[in-house]
N, C-alpha and C positions, 0 to 999 in steps of 0.2 A: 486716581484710577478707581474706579465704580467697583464695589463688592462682586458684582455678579462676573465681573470681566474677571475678575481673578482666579473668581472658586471653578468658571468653566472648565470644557474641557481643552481647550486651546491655550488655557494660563498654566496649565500642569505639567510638562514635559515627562514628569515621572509616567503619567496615568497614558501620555500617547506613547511612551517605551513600553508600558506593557501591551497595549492592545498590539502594538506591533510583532512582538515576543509572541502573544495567543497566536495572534494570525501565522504569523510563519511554522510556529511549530504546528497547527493544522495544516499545513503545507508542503511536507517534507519532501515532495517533488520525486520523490524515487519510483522511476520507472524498472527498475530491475533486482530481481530479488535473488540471493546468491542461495543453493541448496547444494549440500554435501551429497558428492557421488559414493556410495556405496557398491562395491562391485558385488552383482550378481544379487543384488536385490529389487524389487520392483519400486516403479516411482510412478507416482498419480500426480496430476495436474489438476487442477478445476480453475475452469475460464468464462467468466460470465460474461455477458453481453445485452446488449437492450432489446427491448421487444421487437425491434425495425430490423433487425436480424437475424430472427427465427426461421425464417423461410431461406435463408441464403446460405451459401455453403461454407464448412468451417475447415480449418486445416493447424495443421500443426508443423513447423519448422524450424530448420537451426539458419543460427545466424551465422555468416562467414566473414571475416573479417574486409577480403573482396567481393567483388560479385553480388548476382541477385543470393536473396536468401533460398536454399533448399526443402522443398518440400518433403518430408518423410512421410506423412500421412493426411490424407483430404477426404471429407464426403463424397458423395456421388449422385446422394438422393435430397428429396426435402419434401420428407413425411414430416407431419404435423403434432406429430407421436416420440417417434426415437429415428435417429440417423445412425449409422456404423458403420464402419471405415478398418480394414484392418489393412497395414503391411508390413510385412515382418514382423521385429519385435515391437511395432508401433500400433496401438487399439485406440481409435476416438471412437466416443458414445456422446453424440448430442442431443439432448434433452430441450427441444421447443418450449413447452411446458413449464420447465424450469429456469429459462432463458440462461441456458451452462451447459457447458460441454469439457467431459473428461478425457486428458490422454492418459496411455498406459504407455511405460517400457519398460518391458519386461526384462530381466538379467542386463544393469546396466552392466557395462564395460568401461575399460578404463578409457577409451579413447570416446567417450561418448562425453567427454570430458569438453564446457562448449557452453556458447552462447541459445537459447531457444526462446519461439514468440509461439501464444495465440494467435491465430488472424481470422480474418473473414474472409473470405475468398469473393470477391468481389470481379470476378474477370468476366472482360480485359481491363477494367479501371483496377487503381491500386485498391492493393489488399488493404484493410481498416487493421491494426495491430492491436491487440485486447493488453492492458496491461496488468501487472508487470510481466515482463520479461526475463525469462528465467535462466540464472545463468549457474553452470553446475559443476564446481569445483573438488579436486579432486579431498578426500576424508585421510589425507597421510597425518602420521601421530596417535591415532586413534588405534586399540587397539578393538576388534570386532567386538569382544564384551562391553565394551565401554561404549559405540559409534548408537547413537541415538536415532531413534525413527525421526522420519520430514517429520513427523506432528509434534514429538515431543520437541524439537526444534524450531518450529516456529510457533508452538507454544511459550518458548524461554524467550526468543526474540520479541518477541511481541510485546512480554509482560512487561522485562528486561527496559525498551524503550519507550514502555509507557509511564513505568513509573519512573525514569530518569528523564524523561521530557518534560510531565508534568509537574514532578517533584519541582525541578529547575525554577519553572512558570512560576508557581506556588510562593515559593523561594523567593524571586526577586518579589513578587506583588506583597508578600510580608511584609519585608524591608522596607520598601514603600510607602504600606500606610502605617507601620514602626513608624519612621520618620516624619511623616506628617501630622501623626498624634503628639509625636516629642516636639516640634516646632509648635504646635498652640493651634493649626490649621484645625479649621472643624470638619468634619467628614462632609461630603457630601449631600450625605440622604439624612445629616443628622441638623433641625430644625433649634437654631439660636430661639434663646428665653429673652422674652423683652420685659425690662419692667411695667406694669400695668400704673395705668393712669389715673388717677381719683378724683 
């Protein structure tokens, strides 16, 4: 077998388990992010969206486990500036501009307890669903001193998963080229010394 056939990246199986491990872990597929209900405190959303719809109408609703999904709050207008929407304890502010739109609700309650999406309002064609998908679980255990704001929450999450995803990644790619330096294997990008000829 030919030097080069070997050192590729096809004779490696260690080197295509990592790119595989990269890849997936940039892919974590989650469409839906779980946020602690806090009763009688307010909850902010931010939902971005692409510049193709700025002009089109945004809404905000809960998902039911039948049935079509429930609107709680929609635009009406599409100024080029700011859009606003209130009902009840439900506030969207869409921001063109910023290509993002906030919900507010105000004084959650315990039965607000539920699945919820972004959408685009796209009627009559189906709604375009912004993700993730926010699903809001109730905060039992906690006592209120202790029950942490959504930011410093998904603050902890975030960090939490990035450095045990990447740590992981890191991890096995060590071991890896560990082992391929302990077998005699030359690295890569690293250039054999030939004897010179006189």
């Amino acid at each position: 077998m030919d030097r080069m056939d070997r050192t590729g990246l096809w004779g490696r199986p260690q080197l295509l388990l990592l790119l595989l491990l990269l890849w997936v872990s940039g892919l974590r597929g989650e469409d839906e992010e779980q946020m602690c209900l806090l009763e009688g405190s307010n909850l902010t959303i931010s939902c971005l969206y692409t510049r193709q719809y700025a002009s089109s109408l945004k809404a905000w609703q809960r998902v039911r486990s039948r049935g079509s999904p429930e609107t709680l709050v929609r635009t009406d207008t599409r100024n080029a500036d700011l859009n606003m929407a209130q009902a009840g304890r439900y506030l969207l502010e869409d921001d063109p501009t910023e290509v993002m739109f906030r919900v507010t609700v105000r004084e959650l309650q315990r039965q607000d307890v539920g699945l919820y999406q972004c959408v685009i309002d796209l009627s009559p064609q189906t709604p375009v669903v912004l993700p993730p998908r926010i699903r809001l679980v109730p905060c039992e255990g906690l006592p209120p001193a202790l029950a942490l704001s959504e930011l410093q929450v998904m603050a902890i999450v975030l960090t939490c998963g990035f450095v045990l995803n990447k740590g992981l990644v890191f991890s096995v790619l060590f071991v890896l080229l560990w082992k391929a330096r302990a077998s005699g294997e030359p690295n890569p990008g690293e250039q054999q010394s030939h004897p010179s000829r006189s």
